[in-house]
Every structure is written in C-alpha cells, then in structure tokens.
C-alpha positions in Angstrom: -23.7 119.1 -107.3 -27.3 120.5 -106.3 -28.7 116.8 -107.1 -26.1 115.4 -104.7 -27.2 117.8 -102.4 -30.6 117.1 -102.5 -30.4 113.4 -102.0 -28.1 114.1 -99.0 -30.7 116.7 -97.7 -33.6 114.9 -98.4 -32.0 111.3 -96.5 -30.8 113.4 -93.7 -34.4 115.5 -92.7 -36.3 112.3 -93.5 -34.2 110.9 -90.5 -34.4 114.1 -88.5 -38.3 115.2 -89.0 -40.5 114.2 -86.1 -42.9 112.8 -89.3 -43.0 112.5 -92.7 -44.4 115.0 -95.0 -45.0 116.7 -98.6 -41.3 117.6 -99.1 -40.6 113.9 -98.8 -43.6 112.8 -100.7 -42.8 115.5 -103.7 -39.4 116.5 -103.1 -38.0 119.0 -105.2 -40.9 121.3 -106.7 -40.6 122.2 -110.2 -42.8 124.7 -112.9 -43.9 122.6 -116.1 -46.1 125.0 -118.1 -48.7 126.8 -116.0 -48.7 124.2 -113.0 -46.3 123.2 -109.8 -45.1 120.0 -110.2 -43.2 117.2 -108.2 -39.9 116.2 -108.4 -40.9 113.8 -110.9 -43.3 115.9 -113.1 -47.4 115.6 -112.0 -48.8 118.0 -110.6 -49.5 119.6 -106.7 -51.3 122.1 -105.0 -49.7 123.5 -101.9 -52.4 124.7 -99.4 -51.3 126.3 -96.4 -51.0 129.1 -93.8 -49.3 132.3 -93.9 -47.8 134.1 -90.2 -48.2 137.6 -90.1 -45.8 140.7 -90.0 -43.0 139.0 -88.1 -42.3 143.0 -86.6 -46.1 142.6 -85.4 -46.6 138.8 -84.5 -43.0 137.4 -83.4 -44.5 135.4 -81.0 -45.6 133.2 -83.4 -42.6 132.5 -85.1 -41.4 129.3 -83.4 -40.7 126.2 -84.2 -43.8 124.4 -81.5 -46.0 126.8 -83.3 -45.0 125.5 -87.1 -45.1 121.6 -85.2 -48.6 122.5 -84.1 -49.6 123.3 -87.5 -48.3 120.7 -89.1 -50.0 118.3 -87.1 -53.5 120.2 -86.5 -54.2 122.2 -89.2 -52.8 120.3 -91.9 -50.5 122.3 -94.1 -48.0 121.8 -96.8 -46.6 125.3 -96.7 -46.3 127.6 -94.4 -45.3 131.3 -95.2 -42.6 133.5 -93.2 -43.9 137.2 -94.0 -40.7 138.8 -93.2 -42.1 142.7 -92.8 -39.8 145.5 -94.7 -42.1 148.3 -93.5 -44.2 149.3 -90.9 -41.9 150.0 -86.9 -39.3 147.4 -86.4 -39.0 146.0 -89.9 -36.3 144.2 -91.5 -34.6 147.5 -92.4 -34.6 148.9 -89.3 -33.7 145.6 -87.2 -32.1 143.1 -89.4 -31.2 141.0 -86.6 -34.3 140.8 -84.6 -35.9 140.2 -88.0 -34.0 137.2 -89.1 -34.4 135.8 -85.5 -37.8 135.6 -86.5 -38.0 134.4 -89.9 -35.6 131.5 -89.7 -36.8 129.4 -86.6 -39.9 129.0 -89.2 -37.6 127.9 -91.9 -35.8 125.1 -89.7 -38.7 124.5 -88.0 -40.5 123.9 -91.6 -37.3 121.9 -92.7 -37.6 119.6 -89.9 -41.5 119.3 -90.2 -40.7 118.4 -93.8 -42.8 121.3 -95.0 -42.6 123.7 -97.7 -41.9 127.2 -96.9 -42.4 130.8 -98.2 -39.5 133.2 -97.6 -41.7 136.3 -98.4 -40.5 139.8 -98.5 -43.3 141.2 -96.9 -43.2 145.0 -99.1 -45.3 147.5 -100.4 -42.1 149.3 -101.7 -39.5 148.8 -104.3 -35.7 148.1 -102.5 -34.4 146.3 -105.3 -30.4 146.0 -103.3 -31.8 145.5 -99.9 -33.8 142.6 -101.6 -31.0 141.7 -103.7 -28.6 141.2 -100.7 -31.3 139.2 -98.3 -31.6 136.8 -100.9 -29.0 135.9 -102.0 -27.6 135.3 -98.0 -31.3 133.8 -97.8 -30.2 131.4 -101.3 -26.5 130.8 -99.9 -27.7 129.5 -96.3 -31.3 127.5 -97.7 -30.7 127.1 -101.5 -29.8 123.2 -101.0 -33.3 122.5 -99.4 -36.3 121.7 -101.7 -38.3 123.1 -98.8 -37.9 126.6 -99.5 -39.9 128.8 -101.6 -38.5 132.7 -102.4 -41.2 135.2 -102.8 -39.5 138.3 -104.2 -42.2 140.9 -103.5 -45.4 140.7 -101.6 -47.8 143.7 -102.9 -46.4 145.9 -105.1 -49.2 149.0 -105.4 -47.4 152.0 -107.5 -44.2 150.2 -109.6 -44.9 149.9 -113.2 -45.0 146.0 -114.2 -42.0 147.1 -116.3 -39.9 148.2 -113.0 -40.8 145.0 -111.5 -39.5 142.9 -114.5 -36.3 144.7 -113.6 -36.4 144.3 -110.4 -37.6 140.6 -110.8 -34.3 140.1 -113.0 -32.1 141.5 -110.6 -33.1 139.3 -107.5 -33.7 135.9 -109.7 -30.0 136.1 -110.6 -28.6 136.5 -107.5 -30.7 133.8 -106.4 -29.7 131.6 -108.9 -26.0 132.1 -108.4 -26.5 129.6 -105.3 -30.0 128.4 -105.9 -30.4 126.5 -109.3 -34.2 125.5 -109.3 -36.0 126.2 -106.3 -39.4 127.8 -106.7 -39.3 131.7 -107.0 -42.8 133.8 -106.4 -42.9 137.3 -108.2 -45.7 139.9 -106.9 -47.3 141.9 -110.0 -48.8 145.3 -109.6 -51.8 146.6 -107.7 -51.8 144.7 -105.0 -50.9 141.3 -106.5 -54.3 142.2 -108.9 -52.8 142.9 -112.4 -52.0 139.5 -113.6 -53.2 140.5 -117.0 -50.0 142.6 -117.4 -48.0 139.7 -116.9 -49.8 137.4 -118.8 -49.2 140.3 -121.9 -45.4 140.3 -121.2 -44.0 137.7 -119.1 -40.7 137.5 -117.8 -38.4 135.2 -120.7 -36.0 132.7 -119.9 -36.9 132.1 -116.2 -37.4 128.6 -115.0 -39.3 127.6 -112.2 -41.3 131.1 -111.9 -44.5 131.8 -110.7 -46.6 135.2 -110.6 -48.5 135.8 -107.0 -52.0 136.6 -107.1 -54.1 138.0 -103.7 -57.5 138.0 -102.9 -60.2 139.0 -100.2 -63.2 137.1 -101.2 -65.4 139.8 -99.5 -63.8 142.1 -102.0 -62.3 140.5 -104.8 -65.2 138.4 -106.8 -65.3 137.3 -110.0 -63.9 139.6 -112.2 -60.3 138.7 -110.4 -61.1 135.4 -110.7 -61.7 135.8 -114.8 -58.8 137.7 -114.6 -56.8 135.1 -112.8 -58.4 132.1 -114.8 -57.5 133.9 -118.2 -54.2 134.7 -117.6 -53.2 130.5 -116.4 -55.0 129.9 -119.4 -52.2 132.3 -122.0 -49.6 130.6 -119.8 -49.1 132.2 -116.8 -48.5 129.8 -113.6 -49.8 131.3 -110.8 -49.6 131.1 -106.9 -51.9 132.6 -104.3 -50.0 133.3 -102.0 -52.1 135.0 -99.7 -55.7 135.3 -99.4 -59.0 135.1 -97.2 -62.6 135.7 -96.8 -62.9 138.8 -95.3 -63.0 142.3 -96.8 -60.0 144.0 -98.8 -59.1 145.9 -95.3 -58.9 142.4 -93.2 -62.2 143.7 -91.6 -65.8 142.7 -92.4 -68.0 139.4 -92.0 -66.7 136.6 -93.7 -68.0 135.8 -97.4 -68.2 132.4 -97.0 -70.1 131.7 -100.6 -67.4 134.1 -102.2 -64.3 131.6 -100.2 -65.7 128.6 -101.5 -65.8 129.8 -105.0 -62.9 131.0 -105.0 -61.5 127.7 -103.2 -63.0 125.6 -106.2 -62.0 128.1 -109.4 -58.1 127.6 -107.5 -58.5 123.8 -106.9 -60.3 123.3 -110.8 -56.8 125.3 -111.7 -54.9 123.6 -109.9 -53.4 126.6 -108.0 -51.8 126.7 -104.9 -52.5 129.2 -101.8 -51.7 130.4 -98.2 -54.2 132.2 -96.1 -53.4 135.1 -94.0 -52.9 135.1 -91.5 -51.6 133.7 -88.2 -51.7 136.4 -85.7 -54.1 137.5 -82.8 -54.9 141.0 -83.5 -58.9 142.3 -83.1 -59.3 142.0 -86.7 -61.1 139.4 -89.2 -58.0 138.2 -90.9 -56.1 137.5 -87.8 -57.0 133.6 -86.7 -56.4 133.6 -83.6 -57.6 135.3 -79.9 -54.9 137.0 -78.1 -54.9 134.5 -75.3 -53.9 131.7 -77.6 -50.4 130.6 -76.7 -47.8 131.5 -79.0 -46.5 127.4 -79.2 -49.4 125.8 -80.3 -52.5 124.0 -78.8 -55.2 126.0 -80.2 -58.2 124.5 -79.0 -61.4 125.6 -81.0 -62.6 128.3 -78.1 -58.7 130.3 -79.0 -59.0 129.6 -82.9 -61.6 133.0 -84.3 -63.8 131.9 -87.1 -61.8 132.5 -90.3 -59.0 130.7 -88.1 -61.6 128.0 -88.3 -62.6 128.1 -91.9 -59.1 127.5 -92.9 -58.6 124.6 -90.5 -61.4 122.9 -91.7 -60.3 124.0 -95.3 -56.6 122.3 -95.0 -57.9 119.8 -93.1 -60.3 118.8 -96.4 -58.0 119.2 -98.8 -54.3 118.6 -97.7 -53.5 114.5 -98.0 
C-alpha cells in the first residue's frame, strides 16, 4: 500500500510543484550500509538550510520563503526546527507551533524538496515526542519528502536513555510510516558518536545518527571522531552546522568550514546549516530588514548567510 502511495504522491506533486526537484530526481530515500541512498540504491548527499527556533523566527516559516530558497540558494532539504523549549515552544502553544512548522512541510512538498521535521530539544519528553510523531507520521508518512529528526541535542541523557527513547518514537512512527528516513541525536550535544558507533541501535532500518558542528569550535578531533565512527558502520547525518564559534558568535573559520565541507563530501554525508533567522548573531543569515518571503538580495543576506549560498550553490545539482 505505501508503494501505491508513493507512485500516486510522487505523479500528483510532480504535476503540482512550480519545478522539478531532488524528491523527483531520487524519490524515496533509503539507508544502505553507512550512506543515504535513492530510491533505487546509489548514493546522495542532501545539502541544505535549516530555519531557526520556529517560537523565535516564525516569520520565516512560509511557503515564498521555502520557494525563495529553492530557487536561490539551491537546496535539497530544508529543516523545520520545531522549538520544545525556550517562551512559546511547542509545549506551551501547540497550535501556534504547528502553524509554523507545517507551511514548511507543504511548502517543501510542493517545491519537491526534502524536509527535516526536527524536534528542536535539549530535554528528554519521550510521550510528548511520541504523540507529535506519530500525528506528524499519520498526516506526512506517505511523502518521500519528509525526514523525522527525533531529537536535536541531547546534553545530559545517557546514550542508553536515548536508545529507549529512540525505540519508543521509531515505533510509533513506523506504525504509519514504513521507510522514511528517521534522524536520532546522540549525547553531548550531537558530539558522542563514538557511543553509538560501540552500541548501535539493532534492527532499525532506514536510521541515521545526527552529528553537529561549529567549525570555529569543533576541529579535527570531531571530525576523527565522526570519520571513525562511518567507518565501524555508523551512517551519519549533519544536521546542523556552521562556521562560527560553538555559541553562534565569533568570526567565521572559513579554513575550518571548508575542511569540514570536504571530510563530509569525501564521506559522503549529508548537512543543513543553521540557520535562517535575522537575529544580531553570527549564525543567523540574515539582517533584520530582510523580508520574511524571500528576495534576499546580497546587501540583506550577512556573511555566513553568504558562505552557505555560495556553498549550496556549488554543490547542489
């Protein structure tokens, strides 16, 4: 029924996208070994753009401003950070929340892009994850667009209490969701992949473990870390990154970024850089008198904005 489903899906947004793009080029994504792979088995690297908090940045979270991407920046996956803390989060203001997040799903459906569904936590809430899931999995499980991203940064839990947590939310997904892509967040701050590559998660299809770096911060020792752990089997996704300092803050490292752009490309790893917001920081991409739909000429985009333009724009087909 899913395969029926994706054939219908995948006919119907081809006629509805306003151009084509990777989710009709690749289809459904699939995990063979340590790398993401079409829907017929060779390999892709997504490289994209994460939005920021949704409670912080809603403005951005339209559907002109994920068109505008698409056809300016270059993407192939965009990332909804769907904030669970901080004023205003999911918790607090479900509604508000979702009326966020899913404009950037459609909006990414129709583009024909992939899409990160990210719960955007420091904190372990194993049911409230559990339940926006699985309505998450029930509503977008038949689209080979979307991606799930069970945790985003994890700092105190154990990599044992995120194995159970992990558990928990894969199986609710899967009740609707078969074989979509699921990203799981390991501990210290999306840092300890060696933990995971010493005891993986067993009998989970289609997984991959999130790794996050600052380039300013995070030099080579992650990347050995990172590189050794894809290479005892662990597939890995970045999915989120940049070239500022650990706190968002700092002069870019532009030597560090471009290392760490090649050691993921030699890897074959995909990313999404954070992150598209306007606030007086280095991470945020863009000035505060950028328009929240789009048509972010170069004097609105801030320098690491730029940077991962001109990065997409390089790489993405």
């Amino acid at each position: 029924m899913k395969k029926l489903l994706l054939l219908l899906s995948v006919a119907f947004f081809s006629l509805t996208a306003s151009a084509g793009g990777p989710v009709g080029q690749w289809g459904q994504l699939q995990v063979k070994g340590t790398q993401l792979c079409d829907q017929k088995g060779q390999a892709v690297v997504l490289r994209g753009v994460s939005f920021g908090w949704h409670n912080l940045w809603p403005r951005f979270y339209n559907a002109k401003a994920v068109k505008w991407l698409k056809q300016d920046w270059h993407p192939t996956v965009v990332r909804a950070a769907m904030g669970v803390m901080i004023e205003d989060n999911y918790l607090e203001n479900p509604d508000f929340a979702l009326s966020c997040i899913e404009p950037v799903i459609n909006a990414a459906i129709k583009q024909d892009l992939y899409v990160i569904v990210d719960w955007h936590s420091h904190k372990l809430l194993t049911d409230e994850a559990r339940k926006f899931f699985g309505m998450i999995a029930r509503k977008y499980g038949r689209h080979p667009h979307v991606i799930y991203e069970l945790y985003n940064e994890p700092v105190n839990d154990s990599w044992d209490a995120l194995k159970d947590y992990a558990r928990t939310i894969i199986a609710e997904i899967r009740q609707y969701d078969p074989d979509n892509v699921i990203l799981m967040g390991c501990p210290h701050w999306d840092q300890d992949i060696h933990l995971v590559a010493a005891s993986p998660l067993q009998d989970v299809s289609n997984l991959m473990y999130t790794v996050h770096f600052y380039a300013a911060t995070h030099k080579q020792d992650l990347r050995d870390r990172m590189t050794k752990a894809v290479a005892q089997s662990v597939p890995v996704f970045v999915s989120e990154c940049a070239a500022m300092e650990a706190s968002g803050n700092g002069p870019l490292n532009i030597e560090e970024w471009q290392k760490w752009v090649d050691c993921m490309e030699k890897n074959g790893i995909s990313y999404a850089c954070w992150s598209l917001s306007d606030k007086d920081e280095t991470c945020s991409m863009l000035l505060p008198r950028a328009k929240a739909t789009g048509q972010w000429t170069d004097d609105l985009i801030k320098p690491w904005g730029k940077l991962v333009r001109e990065t997409l724009r390089g790489k993405n087909p």
